[in-house]
Structure formats: structure tokens, C-alpha cells
Backbone bond lengths (Angstrom), bond angles and torsions (degrees), N, CA, C in turn:
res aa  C-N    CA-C-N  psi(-1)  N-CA   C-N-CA  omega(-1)  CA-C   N-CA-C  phi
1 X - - - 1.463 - - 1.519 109.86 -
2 X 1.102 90.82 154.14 2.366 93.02 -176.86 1.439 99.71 -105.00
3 X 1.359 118.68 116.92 1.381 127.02 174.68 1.972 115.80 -106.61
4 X 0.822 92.96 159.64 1.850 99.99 165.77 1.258 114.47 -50.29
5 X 1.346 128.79 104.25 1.898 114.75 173.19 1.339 106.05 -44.94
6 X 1.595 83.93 164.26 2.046 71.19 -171.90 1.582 112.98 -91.67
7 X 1.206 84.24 -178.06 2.048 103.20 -144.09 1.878 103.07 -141.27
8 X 1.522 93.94 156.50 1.242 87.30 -170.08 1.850 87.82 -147.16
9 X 1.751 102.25 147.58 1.254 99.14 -176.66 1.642 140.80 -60.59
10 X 1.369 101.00 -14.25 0.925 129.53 160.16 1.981 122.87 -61.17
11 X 0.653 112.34 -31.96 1.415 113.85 178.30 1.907 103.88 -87.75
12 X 1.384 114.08 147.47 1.833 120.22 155.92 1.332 117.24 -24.79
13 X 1.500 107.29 131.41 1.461 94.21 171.90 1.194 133.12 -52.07
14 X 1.318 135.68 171.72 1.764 121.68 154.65 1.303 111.55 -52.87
15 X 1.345 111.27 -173.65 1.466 104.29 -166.56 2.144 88.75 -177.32
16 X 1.079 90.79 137.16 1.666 86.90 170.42 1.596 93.55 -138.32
17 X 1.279 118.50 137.90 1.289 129.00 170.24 1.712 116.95 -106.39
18 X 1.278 111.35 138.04 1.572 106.83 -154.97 1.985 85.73 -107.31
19 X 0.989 108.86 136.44 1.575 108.48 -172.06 1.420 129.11 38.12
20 X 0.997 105.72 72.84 1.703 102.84 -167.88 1.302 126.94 -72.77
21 X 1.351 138.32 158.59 1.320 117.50 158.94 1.644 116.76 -89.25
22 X 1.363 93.06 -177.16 1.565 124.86 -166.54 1.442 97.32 -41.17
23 X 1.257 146.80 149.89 1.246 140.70 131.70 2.133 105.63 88.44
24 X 2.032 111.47 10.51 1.330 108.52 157.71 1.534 115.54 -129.16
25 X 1.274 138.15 148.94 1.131 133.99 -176.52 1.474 109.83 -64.39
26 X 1.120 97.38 152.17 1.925 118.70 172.78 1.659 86.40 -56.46
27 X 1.512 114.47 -83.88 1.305 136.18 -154.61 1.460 111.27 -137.62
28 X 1.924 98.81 139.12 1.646 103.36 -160.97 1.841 103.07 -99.05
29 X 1.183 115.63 19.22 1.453 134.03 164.58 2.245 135.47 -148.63
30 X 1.006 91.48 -159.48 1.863 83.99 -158.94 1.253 81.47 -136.01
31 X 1.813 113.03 130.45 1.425 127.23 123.56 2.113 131.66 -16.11
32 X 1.329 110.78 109.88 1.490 94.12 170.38 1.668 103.41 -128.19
33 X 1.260 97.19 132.78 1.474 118.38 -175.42 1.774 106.86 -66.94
34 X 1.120 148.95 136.29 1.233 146.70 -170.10 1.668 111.04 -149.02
35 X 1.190 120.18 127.25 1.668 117.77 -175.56 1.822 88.60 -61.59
36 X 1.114 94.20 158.84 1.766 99.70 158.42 1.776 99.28 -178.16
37 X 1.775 80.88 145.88 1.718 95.10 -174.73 1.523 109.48 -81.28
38 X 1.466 119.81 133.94 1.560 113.92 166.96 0.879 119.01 -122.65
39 X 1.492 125.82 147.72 1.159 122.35 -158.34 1.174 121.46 -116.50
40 X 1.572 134.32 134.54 1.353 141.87 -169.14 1.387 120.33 -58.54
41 X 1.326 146.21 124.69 1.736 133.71 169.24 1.508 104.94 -129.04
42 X 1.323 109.38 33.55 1.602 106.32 155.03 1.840 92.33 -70.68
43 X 1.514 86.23 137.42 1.519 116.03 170.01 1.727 105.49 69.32
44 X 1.157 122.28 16.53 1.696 131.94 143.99 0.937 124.60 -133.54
45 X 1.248 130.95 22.95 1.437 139.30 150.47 1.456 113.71 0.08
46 X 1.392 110.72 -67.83 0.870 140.26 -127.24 2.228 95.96 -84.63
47 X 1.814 101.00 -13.78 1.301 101.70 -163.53 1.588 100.23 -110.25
48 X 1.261 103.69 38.60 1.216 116.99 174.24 1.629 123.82 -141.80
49 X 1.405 113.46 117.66 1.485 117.44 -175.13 1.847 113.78 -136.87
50 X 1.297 86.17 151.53 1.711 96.37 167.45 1.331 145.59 -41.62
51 X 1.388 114.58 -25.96 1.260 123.38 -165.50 2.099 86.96 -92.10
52 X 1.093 101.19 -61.24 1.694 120.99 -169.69 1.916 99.90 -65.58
53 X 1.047 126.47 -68.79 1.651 119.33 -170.99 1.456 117.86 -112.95
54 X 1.648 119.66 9.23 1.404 119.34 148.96 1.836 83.27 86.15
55 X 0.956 118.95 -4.62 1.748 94.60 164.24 1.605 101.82 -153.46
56 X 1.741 114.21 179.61 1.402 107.09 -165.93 1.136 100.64 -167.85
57 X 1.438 147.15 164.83 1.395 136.02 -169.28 1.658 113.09 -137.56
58 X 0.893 147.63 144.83 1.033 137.23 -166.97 1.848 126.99 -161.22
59 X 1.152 126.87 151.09 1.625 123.93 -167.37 1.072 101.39 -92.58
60 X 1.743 127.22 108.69 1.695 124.08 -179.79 1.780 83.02 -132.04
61 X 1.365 113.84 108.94 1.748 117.05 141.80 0.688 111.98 -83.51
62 X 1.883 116.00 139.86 1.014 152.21 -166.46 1.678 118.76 -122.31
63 X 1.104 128.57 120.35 1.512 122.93 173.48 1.418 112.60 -35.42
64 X 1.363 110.19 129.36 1.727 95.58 166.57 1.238 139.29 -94.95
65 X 1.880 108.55 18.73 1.465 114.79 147.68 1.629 113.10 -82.64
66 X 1.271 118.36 15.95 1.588 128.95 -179.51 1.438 92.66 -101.81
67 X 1.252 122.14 -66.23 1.304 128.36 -178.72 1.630 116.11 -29.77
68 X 1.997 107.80 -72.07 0.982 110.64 150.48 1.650 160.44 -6.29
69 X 1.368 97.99 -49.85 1.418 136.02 170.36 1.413 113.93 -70.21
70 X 1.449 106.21 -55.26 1.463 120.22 175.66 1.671 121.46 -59.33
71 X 1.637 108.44 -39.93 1.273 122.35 169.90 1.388 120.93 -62.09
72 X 1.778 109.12 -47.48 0.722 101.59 178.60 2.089 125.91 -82.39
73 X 1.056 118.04 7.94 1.316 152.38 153.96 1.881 89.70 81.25
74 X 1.496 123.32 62.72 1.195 155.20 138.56 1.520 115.23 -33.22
75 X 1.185 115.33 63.81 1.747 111.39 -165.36 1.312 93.88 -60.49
76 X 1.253 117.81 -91.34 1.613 133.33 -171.12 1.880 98.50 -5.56
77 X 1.382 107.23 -80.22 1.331 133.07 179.80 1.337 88.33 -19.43
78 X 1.614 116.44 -79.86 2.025 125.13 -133.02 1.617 81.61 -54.56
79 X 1.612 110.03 -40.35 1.900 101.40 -139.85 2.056 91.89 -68.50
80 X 1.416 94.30 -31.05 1.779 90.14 -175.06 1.703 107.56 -78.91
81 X 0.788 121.37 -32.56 1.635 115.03 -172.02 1.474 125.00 -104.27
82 X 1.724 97.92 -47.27 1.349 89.53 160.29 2.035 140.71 -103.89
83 X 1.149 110.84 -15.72 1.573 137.44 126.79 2.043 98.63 -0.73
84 X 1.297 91.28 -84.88 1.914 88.36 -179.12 1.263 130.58 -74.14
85 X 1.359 103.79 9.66 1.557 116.13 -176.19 1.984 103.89 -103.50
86 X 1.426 97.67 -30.36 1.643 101.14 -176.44 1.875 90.75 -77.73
87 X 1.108 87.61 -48.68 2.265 84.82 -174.27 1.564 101.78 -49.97
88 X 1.133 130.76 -43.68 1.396 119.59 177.19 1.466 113.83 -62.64
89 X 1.477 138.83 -70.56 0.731 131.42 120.33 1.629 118.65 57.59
90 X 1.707 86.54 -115.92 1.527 113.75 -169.39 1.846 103.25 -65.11
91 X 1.456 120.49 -29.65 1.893 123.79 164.90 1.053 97.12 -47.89
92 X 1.630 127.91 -60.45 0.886 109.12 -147.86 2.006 125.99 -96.27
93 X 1.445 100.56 -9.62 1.706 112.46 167.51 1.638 107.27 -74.29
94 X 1.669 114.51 -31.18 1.447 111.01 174.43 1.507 126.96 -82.47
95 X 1.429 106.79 -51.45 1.056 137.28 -165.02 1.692 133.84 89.16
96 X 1.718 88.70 26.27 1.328 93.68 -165.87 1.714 103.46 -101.98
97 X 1.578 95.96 150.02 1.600 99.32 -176.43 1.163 132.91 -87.87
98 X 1.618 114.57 22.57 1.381 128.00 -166.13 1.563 109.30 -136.39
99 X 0.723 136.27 119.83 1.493 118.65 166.29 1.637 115.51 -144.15
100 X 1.212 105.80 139.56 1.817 122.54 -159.15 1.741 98.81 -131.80
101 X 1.635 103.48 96.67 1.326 121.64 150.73 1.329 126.94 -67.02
102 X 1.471 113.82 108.04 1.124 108.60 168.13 1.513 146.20 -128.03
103 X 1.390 102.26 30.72 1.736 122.93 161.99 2.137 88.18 165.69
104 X 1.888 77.92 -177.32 1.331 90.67 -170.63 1.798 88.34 -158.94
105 X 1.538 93.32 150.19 1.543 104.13 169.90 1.183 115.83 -120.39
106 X 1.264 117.24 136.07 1.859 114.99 150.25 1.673 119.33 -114.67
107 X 1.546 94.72 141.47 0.998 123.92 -143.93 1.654 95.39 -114.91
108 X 1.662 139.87 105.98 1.569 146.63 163.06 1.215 101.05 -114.29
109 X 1.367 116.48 123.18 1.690 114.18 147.45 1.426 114.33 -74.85
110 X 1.296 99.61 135.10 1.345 104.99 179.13 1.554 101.02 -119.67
111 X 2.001 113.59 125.66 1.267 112.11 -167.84 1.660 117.67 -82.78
112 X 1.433 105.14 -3.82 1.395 113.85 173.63 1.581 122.04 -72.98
113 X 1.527 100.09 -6.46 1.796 92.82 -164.03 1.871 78.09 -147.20
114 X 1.892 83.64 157.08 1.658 95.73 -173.85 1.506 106.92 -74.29
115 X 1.457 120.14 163.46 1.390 133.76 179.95 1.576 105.66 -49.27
116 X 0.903 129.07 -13.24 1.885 136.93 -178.97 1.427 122.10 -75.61
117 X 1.782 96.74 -43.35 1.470 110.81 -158.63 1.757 88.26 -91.35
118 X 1.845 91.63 158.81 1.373 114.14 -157.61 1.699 90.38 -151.60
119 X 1.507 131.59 75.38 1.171 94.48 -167.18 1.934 97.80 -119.96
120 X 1.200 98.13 36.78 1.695 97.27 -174.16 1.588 107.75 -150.72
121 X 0.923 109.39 5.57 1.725 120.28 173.01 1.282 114.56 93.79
122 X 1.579 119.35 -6.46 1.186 124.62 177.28 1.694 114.23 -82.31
123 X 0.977 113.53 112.29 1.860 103.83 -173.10 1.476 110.99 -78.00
124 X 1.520 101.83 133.23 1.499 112.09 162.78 1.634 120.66 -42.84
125 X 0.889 119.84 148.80 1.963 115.66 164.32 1.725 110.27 -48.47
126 X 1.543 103.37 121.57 1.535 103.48 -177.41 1.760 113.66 -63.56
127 X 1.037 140.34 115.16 1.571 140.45 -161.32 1.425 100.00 -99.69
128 X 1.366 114.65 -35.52 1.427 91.38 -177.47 1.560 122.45 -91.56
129 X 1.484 126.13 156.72 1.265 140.30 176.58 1.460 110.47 -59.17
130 X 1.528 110.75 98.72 1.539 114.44 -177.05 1.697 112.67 -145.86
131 X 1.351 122.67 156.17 1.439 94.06 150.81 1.658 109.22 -126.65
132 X 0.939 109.92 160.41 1.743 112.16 -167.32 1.206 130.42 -50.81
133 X 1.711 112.32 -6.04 1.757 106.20 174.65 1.438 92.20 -177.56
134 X 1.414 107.40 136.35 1.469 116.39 166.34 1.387 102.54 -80.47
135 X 1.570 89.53 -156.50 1.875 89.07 -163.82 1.526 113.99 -70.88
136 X 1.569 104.20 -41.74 1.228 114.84 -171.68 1.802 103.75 -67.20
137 X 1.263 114.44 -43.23 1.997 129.82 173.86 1.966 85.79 -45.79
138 X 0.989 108.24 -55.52 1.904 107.00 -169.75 1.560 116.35 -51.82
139 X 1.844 100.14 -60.42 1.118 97.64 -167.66 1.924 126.50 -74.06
140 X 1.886 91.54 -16.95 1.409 88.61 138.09 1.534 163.68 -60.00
141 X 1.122 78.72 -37.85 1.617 86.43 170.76 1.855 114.37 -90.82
142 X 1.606 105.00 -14.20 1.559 85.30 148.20 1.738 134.49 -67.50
143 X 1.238 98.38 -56.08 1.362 115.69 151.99 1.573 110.22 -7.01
144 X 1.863 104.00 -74.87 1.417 92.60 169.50 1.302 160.08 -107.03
145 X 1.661 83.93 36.98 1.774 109.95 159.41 0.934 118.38 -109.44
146 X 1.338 146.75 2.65 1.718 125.87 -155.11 1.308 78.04 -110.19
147 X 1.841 115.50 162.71 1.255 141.04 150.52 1.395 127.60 -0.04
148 X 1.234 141.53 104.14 1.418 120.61 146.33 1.282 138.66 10.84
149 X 1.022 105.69 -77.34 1.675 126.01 166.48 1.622 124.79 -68.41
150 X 1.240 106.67 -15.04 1.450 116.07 175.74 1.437 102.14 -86.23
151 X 1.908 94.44 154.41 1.729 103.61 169.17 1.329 85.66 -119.09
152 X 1.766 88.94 164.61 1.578 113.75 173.30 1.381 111.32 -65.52
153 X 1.153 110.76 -25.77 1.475 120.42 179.30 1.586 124.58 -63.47
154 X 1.334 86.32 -34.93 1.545 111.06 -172.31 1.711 107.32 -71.92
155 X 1.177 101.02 -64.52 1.621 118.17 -170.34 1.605 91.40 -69.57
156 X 1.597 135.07 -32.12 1.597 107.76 173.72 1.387 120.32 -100.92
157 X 1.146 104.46 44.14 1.835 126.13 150.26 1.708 115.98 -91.46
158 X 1.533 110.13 -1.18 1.424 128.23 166.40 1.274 108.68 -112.48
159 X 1.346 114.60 153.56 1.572 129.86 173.87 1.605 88.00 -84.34
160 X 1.573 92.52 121.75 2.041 112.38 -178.26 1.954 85.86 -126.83
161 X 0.998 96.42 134.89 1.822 111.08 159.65 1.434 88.55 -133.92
162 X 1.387 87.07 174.53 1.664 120.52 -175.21 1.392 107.57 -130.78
163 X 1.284 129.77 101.58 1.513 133.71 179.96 1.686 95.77 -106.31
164 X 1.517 95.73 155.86 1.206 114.74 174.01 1.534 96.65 -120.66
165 X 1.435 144.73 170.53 1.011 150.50 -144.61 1.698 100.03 -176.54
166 X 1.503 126.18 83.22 1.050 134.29 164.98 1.824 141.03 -71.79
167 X 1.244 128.10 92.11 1.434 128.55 -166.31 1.778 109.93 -93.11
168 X 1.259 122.35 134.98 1.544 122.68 175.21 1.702 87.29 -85.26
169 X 1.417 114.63 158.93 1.245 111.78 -147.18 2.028 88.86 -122.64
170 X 1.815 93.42 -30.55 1.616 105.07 -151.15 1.698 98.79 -126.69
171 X 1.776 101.78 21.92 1.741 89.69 -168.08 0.907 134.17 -106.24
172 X 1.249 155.98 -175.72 1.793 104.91 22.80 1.222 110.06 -49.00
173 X 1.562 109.68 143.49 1.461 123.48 172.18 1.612 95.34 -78.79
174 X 1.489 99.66 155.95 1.162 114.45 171.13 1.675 104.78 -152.70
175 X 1.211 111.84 -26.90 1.630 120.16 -168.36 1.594 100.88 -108.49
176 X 1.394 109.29 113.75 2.151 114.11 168.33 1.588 91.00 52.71
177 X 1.565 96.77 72.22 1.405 101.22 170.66 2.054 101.79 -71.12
178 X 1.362 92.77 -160.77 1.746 114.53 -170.53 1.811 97.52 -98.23
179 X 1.394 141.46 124.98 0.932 111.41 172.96 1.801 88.50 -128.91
180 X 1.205 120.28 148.75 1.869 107.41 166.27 1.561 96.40 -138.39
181 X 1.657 106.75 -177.40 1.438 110.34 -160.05 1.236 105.22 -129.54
182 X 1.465 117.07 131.30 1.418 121.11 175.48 2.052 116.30 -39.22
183 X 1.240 105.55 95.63 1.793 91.47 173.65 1.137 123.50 -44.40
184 X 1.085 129.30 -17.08 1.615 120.42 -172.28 1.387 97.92 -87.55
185 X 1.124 133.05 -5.90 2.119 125.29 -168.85 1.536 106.23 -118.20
186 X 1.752 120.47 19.52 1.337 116.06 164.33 1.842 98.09 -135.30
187 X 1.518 90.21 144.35 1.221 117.07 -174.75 1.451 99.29 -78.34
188 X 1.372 121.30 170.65 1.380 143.96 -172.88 1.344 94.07 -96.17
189 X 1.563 132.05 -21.22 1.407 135.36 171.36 1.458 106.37 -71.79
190 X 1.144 120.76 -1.16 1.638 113.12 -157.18 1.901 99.80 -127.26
191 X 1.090 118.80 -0.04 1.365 147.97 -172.74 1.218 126.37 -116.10
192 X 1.327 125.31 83.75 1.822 129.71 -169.44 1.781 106.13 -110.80
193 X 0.982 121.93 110.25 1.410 112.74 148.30 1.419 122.61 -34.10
194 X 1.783 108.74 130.51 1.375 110.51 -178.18 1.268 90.89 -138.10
195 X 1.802 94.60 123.07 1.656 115.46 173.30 1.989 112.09 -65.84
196 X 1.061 89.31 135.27 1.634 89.98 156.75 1.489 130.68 -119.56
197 X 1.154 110.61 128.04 1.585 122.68 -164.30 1.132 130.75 -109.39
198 X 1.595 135.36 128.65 1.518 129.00 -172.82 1.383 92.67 -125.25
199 X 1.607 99.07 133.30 1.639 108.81 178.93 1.735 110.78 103.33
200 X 1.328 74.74 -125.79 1.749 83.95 -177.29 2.393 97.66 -120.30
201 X 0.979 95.29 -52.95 1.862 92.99 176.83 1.421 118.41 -134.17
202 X 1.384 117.52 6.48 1.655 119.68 174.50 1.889 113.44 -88.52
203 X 1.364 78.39 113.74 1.732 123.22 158.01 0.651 110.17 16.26
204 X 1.391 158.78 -55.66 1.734 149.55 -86.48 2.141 110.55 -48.49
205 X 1.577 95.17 -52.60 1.527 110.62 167.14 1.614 100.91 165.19
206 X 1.717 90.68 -148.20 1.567 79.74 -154.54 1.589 93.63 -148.98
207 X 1.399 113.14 121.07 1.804 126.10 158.30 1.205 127.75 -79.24
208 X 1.324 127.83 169.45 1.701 126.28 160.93 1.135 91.04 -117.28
209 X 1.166 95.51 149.35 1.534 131.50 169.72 1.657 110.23 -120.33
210 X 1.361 111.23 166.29 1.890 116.36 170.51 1.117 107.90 -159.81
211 X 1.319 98.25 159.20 1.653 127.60 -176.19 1.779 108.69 -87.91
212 X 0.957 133.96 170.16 1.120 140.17 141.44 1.363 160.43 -50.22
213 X 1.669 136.91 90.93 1.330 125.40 -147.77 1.837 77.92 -139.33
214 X 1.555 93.27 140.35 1.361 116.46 159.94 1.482 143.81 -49.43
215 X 1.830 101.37 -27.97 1.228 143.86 155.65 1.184 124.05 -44.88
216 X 1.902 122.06 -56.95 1.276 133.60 167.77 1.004 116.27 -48.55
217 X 1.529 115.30 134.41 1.586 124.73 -163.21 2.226 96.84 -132.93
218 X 1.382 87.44 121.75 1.371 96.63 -177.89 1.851 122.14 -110.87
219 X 1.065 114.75 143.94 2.062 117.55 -179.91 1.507 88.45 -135.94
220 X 1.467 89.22 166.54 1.598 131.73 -177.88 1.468 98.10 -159.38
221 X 1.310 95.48 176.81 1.761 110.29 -160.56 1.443 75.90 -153.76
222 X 1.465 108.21 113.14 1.564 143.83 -164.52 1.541 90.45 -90.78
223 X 1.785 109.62 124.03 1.492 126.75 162.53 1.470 107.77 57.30
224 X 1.488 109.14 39.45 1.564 131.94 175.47 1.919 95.62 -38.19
225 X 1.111 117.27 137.90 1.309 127.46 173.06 1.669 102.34 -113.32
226 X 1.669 96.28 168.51 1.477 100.80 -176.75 1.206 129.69 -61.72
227 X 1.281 106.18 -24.03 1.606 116.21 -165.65 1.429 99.64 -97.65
228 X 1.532 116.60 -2.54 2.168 98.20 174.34 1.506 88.37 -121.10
229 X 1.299 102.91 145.15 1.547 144.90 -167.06 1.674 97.60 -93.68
230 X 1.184 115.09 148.55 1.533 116.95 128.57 1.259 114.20 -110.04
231 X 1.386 118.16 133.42 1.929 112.40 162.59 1.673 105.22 -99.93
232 X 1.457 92.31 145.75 1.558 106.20 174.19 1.080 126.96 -116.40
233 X 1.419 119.37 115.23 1.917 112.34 165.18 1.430 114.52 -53.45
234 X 1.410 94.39 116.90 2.272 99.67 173.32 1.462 98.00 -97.40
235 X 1.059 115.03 -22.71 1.323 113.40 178.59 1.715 117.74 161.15
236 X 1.406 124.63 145.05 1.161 132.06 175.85 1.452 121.74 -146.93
237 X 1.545 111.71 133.75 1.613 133.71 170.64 1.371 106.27 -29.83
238 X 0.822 145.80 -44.30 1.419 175.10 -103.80 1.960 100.62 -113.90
239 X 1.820 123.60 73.52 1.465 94.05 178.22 1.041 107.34 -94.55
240 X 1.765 150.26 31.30 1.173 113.46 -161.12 1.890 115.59 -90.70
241 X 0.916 122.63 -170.31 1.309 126.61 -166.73 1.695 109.75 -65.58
242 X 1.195 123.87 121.16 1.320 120.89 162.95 1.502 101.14 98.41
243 X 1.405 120.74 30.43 1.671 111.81 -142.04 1.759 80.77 -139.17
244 X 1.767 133.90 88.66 1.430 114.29 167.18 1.352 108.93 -54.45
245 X 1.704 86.83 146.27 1.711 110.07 163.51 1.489 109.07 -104.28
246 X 1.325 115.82 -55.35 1.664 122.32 -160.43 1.356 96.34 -124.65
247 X 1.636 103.91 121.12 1.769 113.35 156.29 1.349 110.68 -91.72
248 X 1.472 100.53 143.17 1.411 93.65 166.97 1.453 90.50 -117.72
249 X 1.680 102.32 158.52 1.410 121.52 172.98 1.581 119.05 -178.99
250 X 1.257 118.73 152.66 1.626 121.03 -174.12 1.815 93.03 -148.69
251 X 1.495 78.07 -178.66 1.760 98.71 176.43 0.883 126.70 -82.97
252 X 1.727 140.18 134.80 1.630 110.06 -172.20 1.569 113.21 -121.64
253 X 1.075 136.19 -175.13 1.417 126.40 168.21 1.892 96.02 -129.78
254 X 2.161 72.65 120.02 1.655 91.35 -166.80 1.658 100.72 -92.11
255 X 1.155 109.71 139.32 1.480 127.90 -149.82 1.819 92.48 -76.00
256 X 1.430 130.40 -26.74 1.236 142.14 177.10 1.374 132.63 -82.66
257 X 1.713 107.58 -7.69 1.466 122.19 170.06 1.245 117.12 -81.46
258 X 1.439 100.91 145.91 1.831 115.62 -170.48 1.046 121.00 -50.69
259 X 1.581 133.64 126.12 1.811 97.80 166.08 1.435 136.65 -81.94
260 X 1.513 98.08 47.04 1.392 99.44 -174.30 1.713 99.36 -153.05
261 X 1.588 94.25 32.20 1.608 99.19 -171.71 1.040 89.27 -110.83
262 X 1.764 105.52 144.41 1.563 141.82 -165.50 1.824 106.44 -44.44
263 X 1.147 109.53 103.13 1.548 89.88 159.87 1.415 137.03 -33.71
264 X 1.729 111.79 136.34 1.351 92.88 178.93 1.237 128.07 -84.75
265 X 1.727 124.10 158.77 1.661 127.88 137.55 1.402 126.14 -131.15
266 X 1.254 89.63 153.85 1.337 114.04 -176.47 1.199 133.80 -163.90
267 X 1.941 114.83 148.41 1.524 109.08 -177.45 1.288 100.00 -107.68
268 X 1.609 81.38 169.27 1.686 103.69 -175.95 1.910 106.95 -138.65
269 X 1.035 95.69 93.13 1.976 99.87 161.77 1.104 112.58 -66.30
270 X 1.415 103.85 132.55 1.870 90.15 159.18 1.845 100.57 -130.03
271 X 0.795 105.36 145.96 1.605 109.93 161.99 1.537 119.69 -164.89
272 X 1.337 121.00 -169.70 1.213 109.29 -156.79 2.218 104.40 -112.97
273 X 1.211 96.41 166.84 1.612 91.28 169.77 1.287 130.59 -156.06
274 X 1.156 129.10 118.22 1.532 153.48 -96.60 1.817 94.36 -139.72
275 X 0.947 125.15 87.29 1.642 129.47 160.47 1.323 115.70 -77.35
């Protein structure tokens, strides 16, 4: 897995710059590759949940003119057909009565071009160990979904998480499966906010990234099929004790897959959910 070299609080945050100009860095740190064991939960699925390890797995069939749609990257389509199928869904693993979609990715490896390149809108498998928004990355992007008329203030007088909702598109996976990490076995030392930047110092928002600890304990759900999900905590309002906020997780390359097994795809919803 590719982690954050290590880092110390004392130093600038990370920082990734998205097209930079002449004369500023892309990025003010380096990728480090690290063996790490992951662990299988075909056939314990079931001992894993959201509130306790920040991810959870679950049996959702899907039409396979939905499927279709998705492959074929059918915007209009996903947001009408499959769009109301993740809101049901995600009500019903939380129990919350609100829920605010607000984008979705698909995800093809393509074996002609390196894990980096992106040159058709289809995203490569994310490789590095991240999760999609720290607190401040969160409470932005609530910010820029809720209502008009709503304050941020208002809507976080409710318990709001941010699930992501992951589908294999082409599976069983076998190629850069899904792997994420128990929240309770990484330290807050091992967890840095990383700014992202367009230009030379504008905002865009903000990810976590992590370093490496021996401690962190990682699963996958071996030859994931279309119809089981993983959902992911990106983050939640929610501090009390024993309670994940931030998963981290990426794609991995499992040392036991064919080399002649199907590239993967897959989507990823994320939106938010509002009790």
C-alpha cells in the first residue's frame, strides 16, 4: 500500500496542487510503499459495522440496466435510477431521514496507462491510503450542499455523517480490490489533513492522508460481486467515544490475482446523512 512518508506535526501540512504553475510544486511530500497484511471477511461480513469500524458491507441488487448505465457512465440515467436506490439504501443502514447526494465516481483500470493517468474522465483505482475529507474537507462540502436558507449551524444540531457507498461494476473483483481500516487501530498521529490546491494558494478543499503504524489492521471482502456494497464513514459530527469518524482506505494490488483477470470497475456515491 502507498502511505504518507512519515510526518511530524510540526512541519506544513501536505498539500497537493492540482495543475500547477511554472516555478510551484505539484506536492510538498512523497508516497511510501509499505507491505501490509489484509484481511479477508468473506463469511463475517456480518461482524462489521459503521458506527464501531467506520465501514460495513452489505447485499443491495441492483437492476442490470442500472448496472449498465453506470458502466456505461450514463449521468442523466445513474442520477434518475440509480441516485434513489443509494438514498434508500443509505436511510435505511443509518436510519437517517435525510439524505444529500452529492457526486459519484467511476472507477476502470486501464492496463495501457499507469495507475496516475486519468485521461478520459474515467478514474484509475485510488492506490493511495486516504480518506476523502477531513473535518474541515467535510464541513465544507456540507456547507456546499445544504439549502439556501439553511445554516451550517443549523443542520449540525443533527447527527450528519458522510457515507460513501461503493459498487464493483465488472465482478467478482479480483484486480485492486477495496481494502479499508479498522478506525479504532490508527492514531490521530498517523492522520494529517492534506490541502488541495488550484493555482498557486486557492482552496479547492481538504483530504486525509496517513502514515504508517504496525498497529493498523486492514479487510477486504474477497471477489466482491455486484450486488454487495461496502459503505464508508468519510466522516461524522458524531465525537463520542467508540463512535468512527474517518475511514481510511484505498485499492490494493492483491499479490494472488490473475494476470489476466478482468480489470476493475466501479462506483462510488458519496453523500451525506442527516438524523
Amino acid at each position: 500500500m502507498r502511505f504518507l512518508e512519515p510526518w511530524s506535526q510540526s512541519r506544513e501540512s501536505p498539500y497537493i496542487r492540482i495543475s500547477p504553475e511554472p516555478g510551484y510544486d505539484r506536492m510538498n511530500f512523497e508516497w511510501r510503499d509499505q507491505d501490509v497484511q489484509v484481511a479477508d471477511v468473506r463469511g463475517a461480513q456480518q461482524d462489521f459495522n459503521l458506527q464501531t469500524h467506520g465501514f460495513a458491507y452489505y447485499e443491495d441488487e441492483v437492476p442490470t440496466q442500472v448496472i449498465a448505465a453506470l458502466r456505461g457512465d450514463e449521468k442523466e440515467v445513474v442520477k434518475k435510477l440509480y441516485y434513489p436506490l443509494i438514498e434508500s439504501l443509505v436511510k435505511k443502514i443509518t436510519g437517517a431521514s435525510r439524505i444529500i447526494i452529492f457526486d459519484h465516481t467511476l472507477r476502470k483500470r486501464r492496463t495501457e496507462l499507469s495507475l496516475s493517468e486519468n485521461n478520459d474522465g474515467k478514474e484509475q483505482p485510488a492506490t493511495m491510503v486516504h480518506c476523502d475529507q477531513s473535518e474541515k474537507g467535510a464541513l465544507r462540502r456540507l456547507a456546499q450542499n445544504i439549502e439556501p436558507h439553511e445554516s451550517l449551524d443549523q443542520v449540525l444540531q443533527r447527527r450528519v455523517q458522510m457515507i460513501n457507498i461503493w459498487r464493483p461494476l465488472n465482478g467478482p473483483v479480483k484486480d485492486w480490490p477495496l481494502a479499508t481500516m479498522d478506525c479504532r487501530t490508527v492514531g490521530l498521529h498517523e492522520m494529517y489533513p492534506c490541502t488541495l490546491l488550484r493555482g498557486t494558494t486557492e482552496e479547492r478543499g481538504q483530504t486525509a492522508t496517513y502514515t504508517h503504524a504496525e498497529t493498523q489492521k486492514w479487510f477486504y471482502l474477497s471477489e466482491q460481486s455486484n450486488s454487495e456494497v461496502t459503505a464508508i464513514k468519510i466522516w461524522d459530527n458524531c465525537s463520542a467515544e467508540g463512535v468512527s469518524r474517518f475511514c481510511a482506505h484505498t485499492a490494493f494490488h492483491h499479490p494472488s490475482a490473475p494476470a489476466d483477470c478482468e480489470p476493475r470497475e466501479s462506483v462510488e456515491v458519496r453523500c451525506f446523512a442527516i438524523s
